[in-house]
N, C-alpha and C positions, 0 to 999 in steps of 0.2 A: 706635572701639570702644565709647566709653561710650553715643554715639547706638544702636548697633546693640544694647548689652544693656535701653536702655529699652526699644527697640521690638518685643524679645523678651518682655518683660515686661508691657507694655501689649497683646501680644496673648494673653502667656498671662489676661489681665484678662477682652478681650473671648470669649474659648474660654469661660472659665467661666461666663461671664454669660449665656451664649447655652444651655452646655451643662447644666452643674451638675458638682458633684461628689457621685459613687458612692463609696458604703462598705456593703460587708454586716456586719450584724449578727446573730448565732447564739444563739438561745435554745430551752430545753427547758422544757416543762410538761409537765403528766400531764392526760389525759381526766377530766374531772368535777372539776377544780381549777380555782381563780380564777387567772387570768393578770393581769397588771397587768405594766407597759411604759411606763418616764415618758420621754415623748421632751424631752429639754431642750434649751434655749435656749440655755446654754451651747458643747454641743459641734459644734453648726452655725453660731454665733458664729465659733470659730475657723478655718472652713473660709471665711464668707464673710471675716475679717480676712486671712486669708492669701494671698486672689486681691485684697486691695484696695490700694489704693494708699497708702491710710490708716494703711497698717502700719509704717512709717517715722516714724512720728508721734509715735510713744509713747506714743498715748493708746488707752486703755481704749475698748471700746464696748459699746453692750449696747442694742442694736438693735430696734425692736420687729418680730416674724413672725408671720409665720402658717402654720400646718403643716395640711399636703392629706393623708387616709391613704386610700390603696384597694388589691385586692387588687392583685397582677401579673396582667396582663394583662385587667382585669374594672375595670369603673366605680366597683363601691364597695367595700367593705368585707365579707369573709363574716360569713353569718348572728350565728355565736357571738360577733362582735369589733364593739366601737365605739371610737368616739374621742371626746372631748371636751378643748378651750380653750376657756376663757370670753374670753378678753384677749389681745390678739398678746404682751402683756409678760409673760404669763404662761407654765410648763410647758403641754403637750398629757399625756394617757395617754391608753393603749389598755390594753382593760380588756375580760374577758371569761372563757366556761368554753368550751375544746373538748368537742367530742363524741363526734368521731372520731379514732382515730390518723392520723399524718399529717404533712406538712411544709405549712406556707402561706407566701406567700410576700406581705410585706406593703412595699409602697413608700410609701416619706414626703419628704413634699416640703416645704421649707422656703423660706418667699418673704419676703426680708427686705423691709420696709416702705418703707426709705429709701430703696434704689439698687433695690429690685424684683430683684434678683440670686435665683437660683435653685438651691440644693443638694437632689439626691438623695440618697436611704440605702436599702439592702433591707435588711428585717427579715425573719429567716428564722427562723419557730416551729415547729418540732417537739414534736409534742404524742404522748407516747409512752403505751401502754395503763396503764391501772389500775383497780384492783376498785373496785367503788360503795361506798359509804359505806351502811350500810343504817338509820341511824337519822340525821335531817336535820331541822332545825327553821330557821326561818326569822322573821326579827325586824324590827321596823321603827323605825328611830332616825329622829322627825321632827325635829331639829334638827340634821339635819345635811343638806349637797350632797356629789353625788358627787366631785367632786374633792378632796374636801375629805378623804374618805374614804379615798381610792385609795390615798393615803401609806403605804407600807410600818409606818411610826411608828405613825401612827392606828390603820391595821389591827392592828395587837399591842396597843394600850388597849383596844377593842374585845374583841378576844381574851380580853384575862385577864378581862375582864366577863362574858363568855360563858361560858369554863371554870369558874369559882366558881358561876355559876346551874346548869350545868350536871352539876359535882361530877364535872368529867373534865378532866383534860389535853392529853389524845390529842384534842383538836380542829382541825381542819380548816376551812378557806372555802371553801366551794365557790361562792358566786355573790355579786356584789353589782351592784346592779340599781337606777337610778333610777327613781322614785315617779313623775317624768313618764311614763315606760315602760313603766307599767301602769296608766297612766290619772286620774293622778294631775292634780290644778288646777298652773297657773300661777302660785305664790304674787305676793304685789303686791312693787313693788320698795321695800319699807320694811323697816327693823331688825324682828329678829325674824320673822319670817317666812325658811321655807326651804321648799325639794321637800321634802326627806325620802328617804331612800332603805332598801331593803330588803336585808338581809344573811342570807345563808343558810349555817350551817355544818353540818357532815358531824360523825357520829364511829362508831365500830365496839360502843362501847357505849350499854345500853338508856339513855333520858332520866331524868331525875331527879325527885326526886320535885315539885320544883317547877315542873317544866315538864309536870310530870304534870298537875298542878290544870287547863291547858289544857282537857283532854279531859273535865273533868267537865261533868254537866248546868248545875250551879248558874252556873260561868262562863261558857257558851256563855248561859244565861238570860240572864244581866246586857249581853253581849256584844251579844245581837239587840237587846235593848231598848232601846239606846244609851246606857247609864251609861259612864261613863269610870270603867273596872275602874283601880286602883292596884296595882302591883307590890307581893305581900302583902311584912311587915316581913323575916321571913326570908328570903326570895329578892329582896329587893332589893343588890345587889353595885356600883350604880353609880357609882362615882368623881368624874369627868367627868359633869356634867350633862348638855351636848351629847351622850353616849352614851348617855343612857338610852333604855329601847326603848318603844313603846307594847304595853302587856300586853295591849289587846282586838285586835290585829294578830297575834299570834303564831301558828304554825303548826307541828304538828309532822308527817313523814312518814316511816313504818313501809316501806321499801321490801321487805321482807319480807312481806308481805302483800298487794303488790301485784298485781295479777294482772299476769302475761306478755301480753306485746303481741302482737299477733295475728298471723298466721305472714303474709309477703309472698305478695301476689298469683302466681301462675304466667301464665309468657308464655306465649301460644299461636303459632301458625303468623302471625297476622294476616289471615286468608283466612276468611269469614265461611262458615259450614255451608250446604250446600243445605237449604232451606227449602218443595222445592218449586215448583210454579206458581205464581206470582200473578196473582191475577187485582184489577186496580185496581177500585175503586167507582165507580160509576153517575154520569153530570154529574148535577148536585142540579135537579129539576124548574123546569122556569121561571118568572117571575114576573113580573106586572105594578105597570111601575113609573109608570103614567100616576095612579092616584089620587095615591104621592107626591110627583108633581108638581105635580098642581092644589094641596094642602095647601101645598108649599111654597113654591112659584113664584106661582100665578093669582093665591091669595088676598093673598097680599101686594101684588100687584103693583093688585088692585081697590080694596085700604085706603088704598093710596098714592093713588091717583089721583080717590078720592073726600076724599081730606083735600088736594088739589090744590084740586078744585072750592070747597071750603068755606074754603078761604084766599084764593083769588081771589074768591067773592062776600063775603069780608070785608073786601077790600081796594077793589074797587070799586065794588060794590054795599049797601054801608053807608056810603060815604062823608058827608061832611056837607053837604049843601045840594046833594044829588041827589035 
């Protein structure tokens, strides 16, 4: 009996190692909000400890992985969604704005390092309708990386930095976007130095008066000219250093004012109009290609063979004591 429950157990070992273990997970966002999704290390820890045999042990593990995300049924990841780990011993998120309503259907795969053992999870987003935010401004924090950002935590220091510049509560994130991502250098791998990433938030009321100075000439002046503008004394709000924003990055947008996007194309039958006879053009006159052959062929072929002659009467016909 005891032989036959190992040998039950050592195959439920090899099943999961070969298969994986499946879990769906069920999330809701709204269209034109930041999604953020920290896939941890922790919860596929316990799946790969529970197929191991190491689980009798009583020891702790904490394994290093690395996590695969792509869509279901599609090679990578849609448009509005990415993912980022820097370190298998680190979290992964996925991070991003829908655009459309809709369910996606997101598969992550977790490959432990040590045994290569392989757990599945579907991540199910349902991204359900919502109205646009019509006044948006967007900031750029270069002291910061995007993972660094993703943090639920982070993102509400940020936040209240926001709301105080902004002199509104009712603030919203609608995007945050690494500074690689728009083109941004490769910072060197030394202290101090970071990407930088860009944070974009929504709100339903107009901007403040110090996000107003944006839009004036004098700072767009200073702006082109490459001065490094200073976030003036009173609309400075920054707490946290690492959250301060660069003030000549800033941007604000009026979607009110925007024009409507231009109406979609109309399908047709796909059966191209009668156009008529046609009648093809004329073969193009002929031409002779004997001079460009003397040019390119003869006369080479006469240079050559007269710097023949003159190497061989340099060779045997100068000799010495001829």
């Amino acid at each position: 009996m005891v032989g036959f429950r190992s040998w039950l157990f050592i195959s439920a070992v090899f099943a999961a190692s070969l298969c994986g273990i499946s879990a769906e997970i069920k999330l809701t966002t709204s269209v034109g909000r930041l999604f953020t999704y920290e896939v941890m290390r922790e919860t596929f820890q316990k799946d790969f400890d529970s197929y191991s045999l190491k689980l009798y042990t009583g020891v702790l593990h904490d394994d290093p992985m690395i996590f695969k995300c792509n869509q279901q049924y599609f090679p990578d990841l849609p448009e509005w969604l990415r993912f980022i780990q820097r370190h298998p011993s680190e979290n992964g998120f996925l991070y991003g704005t829908p655009t459309s309503p809709g369910k996606t259907f997101i598969e992550i795969y977790a490959v432990n390092k040590n045994s290569y053992d392989t757990v599945r999870n579907v991540l199910v987003i349902k991204a359900v309708p919502e109205k646009m935010l019509p006044y948006q401004a967007e900031f750029f924090i270069e002291l910061r990386e995007i993972e660094k950002v993703l943090p639920s935590s982070v993102q509400s220091e940020i936040k209240q930095d926001l709301q105080k510049l902004w002199n509104n509560e009712a603030l919203e994130i609608v995007n945050i976007t690494n500074a690689l991502d728009r083109g941004g250098r490769v910072p060197l791998p030394l202290a101090g130095h970071y990407e930088g990433v860009y944070v974009k938030v929504g709100s339903k009321k107009y901007f403040s008066r110090c996000l107003q100075r944006v839009m004036t000439p004098e700072y767009q002046r200073q702006c082109a000219a490459g001065d490094r503008v200073k976030v003036p004394g009173e609309c400075h709000f920054c707490k946290i250093p690492s959250n301060c924003i660069t003030w000549c990055k800033t941007k604000l947008f009026d979607r009110t004012k925007m024009e409507p996007a231009p109406p979609a194309p109309t399908m047709g039958s796909g059966i191209l109009e009668d156009g008529g006879y046609f009648d093809p053009p004329e073969s193009p006159p002929s031409r002779d290609y004997f001079p460009d052959y003397i040019v390119s062929v003869i006369v080479p072929l006469i240079i050559a063979f007269l710097l023949c002659l003159l190497l061989a009467y340099i060779l045997y016909g100068r000799r010495e004591g001829v």
